[in-house]
LOMARMAR-548490 format. One line per 10 residues: number of its first residue (from 0); their letters; for each residue y, z, x of N, C-alpha, C. Coordinates in nm, 2 decimals. Example, Ala and Ser with C-alpha at 12.3 -4.5 7.8 and 13.67 -1.06 7.14 Angstrom:
BEGIN
0	as	-0.57,0.78,1.32,-0.45,0.78,1.23,-0.33,0.78,1.32 ~ -0.22,0.71,1.28,-0.11,0.71,1.37,0.00,0.79,1.29
REM end
This chain:
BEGIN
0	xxxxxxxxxx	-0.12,0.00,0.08,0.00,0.00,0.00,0.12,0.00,0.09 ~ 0.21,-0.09,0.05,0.33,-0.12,0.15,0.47,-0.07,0.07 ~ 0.56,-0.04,0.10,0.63,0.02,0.08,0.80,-0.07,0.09 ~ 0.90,-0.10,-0.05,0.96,-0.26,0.01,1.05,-0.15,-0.01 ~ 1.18,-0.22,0.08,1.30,-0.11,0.03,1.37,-0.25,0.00 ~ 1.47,-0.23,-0.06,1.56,-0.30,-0.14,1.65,-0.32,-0.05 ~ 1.73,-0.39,0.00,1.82,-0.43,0.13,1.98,-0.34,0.00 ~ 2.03,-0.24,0.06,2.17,-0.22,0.05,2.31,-0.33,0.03 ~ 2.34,-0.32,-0.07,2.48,-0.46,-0.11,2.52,-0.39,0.02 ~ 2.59,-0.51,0.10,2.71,-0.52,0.21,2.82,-0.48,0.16
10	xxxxxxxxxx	2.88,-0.39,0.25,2.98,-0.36,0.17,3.09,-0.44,0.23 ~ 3.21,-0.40,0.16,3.34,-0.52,0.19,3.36,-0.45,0.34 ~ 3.42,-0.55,0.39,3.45,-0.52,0.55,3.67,-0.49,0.48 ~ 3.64,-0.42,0.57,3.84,-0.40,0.51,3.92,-0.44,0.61 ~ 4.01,-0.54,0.62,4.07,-0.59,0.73,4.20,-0.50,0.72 ~ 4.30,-0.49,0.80,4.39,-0.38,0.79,4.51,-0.51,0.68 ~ 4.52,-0.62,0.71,4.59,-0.73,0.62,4.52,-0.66,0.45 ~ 4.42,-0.68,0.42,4.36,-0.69,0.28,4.39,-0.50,0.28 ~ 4.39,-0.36,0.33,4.48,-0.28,0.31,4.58,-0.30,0.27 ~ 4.65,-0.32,0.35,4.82,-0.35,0.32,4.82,-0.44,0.18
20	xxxxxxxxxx	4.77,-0.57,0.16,4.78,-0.63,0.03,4.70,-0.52,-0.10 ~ 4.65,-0.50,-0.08,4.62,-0.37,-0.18,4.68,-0.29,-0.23 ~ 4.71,-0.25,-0.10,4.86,-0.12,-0.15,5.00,-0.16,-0.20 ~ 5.02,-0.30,-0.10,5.16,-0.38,-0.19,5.12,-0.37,-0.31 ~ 5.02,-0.45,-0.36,5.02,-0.48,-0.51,5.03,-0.37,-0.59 ~ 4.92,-0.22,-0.57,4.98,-0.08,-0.61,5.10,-0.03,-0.62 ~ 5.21,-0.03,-0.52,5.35,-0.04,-0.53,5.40,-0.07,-0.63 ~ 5.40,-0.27,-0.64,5.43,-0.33,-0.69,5.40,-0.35,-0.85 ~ 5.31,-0.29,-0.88,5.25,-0.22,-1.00,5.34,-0.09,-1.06 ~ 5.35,-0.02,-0.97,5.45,0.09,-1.01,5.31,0.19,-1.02
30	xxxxxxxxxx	5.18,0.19,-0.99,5.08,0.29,-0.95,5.08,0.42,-0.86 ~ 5.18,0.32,-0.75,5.19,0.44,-0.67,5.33,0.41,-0.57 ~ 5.35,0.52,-0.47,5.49,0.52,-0.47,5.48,0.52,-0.32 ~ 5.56,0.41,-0.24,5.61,0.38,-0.10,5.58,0.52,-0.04 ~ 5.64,0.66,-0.10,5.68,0.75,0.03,5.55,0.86,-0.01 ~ 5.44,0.76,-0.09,5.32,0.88,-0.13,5.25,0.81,0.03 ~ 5.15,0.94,0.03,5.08,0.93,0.19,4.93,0.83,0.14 ~ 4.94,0.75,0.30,4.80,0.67,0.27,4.71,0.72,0.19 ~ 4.66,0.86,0.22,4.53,0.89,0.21,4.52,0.86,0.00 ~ 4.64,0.87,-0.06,4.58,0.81,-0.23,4.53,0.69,-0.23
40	xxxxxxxxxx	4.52,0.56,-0.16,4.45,0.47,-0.16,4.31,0.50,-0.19 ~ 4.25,0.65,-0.19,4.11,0.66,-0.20,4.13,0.67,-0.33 ~ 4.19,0.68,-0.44,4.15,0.68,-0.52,4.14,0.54,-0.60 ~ 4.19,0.40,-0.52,4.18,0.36,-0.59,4.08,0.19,-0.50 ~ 3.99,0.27,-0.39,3.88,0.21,-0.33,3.76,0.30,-0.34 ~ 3.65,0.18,-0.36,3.49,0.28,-0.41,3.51,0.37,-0.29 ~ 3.46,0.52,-0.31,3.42,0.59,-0.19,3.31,0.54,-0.10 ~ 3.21,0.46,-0.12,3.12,0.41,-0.01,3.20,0.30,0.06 ~ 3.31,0.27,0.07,3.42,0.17,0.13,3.54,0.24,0.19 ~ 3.52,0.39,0.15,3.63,0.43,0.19,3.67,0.45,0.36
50	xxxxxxxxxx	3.52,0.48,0.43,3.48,0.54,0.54,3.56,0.38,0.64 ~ 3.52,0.27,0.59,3.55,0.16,0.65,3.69,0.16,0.68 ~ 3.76,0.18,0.53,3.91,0.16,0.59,3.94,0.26,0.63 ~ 3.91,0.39,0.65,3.99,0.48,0.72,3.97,0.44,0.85 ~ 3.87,0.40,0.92,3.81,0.31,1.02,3.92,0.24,1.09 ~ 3.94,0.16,0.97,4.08,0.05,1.01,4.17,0.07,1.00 ~ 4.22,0.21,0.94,4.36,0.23,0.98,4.37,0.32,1.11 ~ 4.24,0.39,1.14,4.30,0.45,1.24,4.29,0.35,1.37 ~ 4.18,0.29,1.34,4.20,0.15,1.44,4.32,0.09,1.52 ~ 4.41,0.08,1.36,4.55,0.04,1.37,4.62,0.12,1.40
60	xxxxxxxxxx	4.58,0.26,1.42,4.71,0.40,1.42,4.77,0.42,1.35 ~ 4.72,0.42,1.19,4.75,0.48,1.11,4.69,0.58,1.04 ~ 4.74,0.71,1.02,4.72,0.82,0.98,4.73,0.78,0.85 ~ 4.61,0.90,0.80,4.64,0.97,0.61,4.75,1.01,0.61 ~ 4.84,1.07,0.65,4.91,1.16,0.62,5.04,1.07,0.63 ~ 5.04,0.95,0.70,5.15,0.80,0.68,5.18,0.79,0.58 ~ 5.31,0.77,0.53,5.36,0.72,0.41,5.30,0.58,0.39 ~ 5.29,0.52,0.24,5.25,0.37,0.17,5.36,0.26,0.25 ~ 5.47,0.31,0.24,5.58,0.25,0.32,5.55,0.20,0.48 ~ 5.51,0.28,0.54,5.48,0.21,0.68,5.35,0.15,0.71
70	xxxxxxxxxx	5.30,0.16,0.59,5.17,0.07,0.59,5.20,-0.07,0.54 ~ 5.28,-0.08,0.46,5.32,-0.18,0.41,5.42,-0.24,0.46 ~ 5.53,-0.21,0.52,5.58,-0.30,0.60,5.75,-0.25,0.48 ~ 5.83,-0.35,0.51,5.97,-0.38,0.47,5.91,-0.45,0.31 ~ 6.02,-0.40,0.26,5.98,-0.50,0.09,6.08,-0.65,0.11 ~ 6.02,-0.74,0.06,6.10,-0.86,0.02,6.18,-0.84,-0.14 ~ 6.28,-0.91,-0.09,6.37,-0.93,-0.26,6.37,-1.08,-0.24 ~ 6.33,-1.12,-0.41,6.37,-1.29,-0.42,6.55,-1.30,-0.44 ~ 6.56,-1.17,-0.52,6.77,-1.21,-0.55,6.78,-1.08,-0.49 ~ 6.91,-1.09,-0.44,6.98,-0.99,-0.40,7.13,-0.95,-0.52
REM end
C-alpha cells in the first residue's frame, strides 16, 4: 500500500512591485490609510502568503512598523 500525497497549490510569489500595487489600490480605495503601518496589509493577504511578503519587504528594508506611504511611493494627481 503506497501512500500519494497531493502536491501543495504554489503559492503566489510576491514581488515587492505587486506589494506596492496592492496597497496603492487599498489606499486608493479608501480601505486603508498612507500613514497606517505595513504590517495591516496582513489583513488583507491569505496568511499562508503572508510569510513571503514579509520576506520581501524586508528583502527590500522595509519594516512592519513602516508607514503605507513609504511603501508606496509619492501619489500621482491627474488635475491639480
Amino acid at each position: 500500500m503506497s501512500i500519494n500525497t497531493v502536491p501543495s497549490t504554489p503559492t503566489i510569489q510576491y514581488s515587492i512591485n505587486v506589494i506596492q500595487d496592492e496597497a496603492r489600490h487599498l489606499v486608493e480605495k479608501g480601505i486603508i490609510s498612507r500613514q497606517q503601518p505595513i504590517y495591516v496589509l496582513c489583513q488583507y493577504i491569505p496568511a499562508r502568503e503572508w510569510v513571503c511578503v514579509e520576506c520581501e519587504l524586508e528583502r527590500c528594508d522595509f519594516l512592519l512598523r513602516d508607514r503605507i506611504g513609504d511603501l508606496i511611493g509619492s501619489e500621482e494627481w491627474d488635475n491639480d
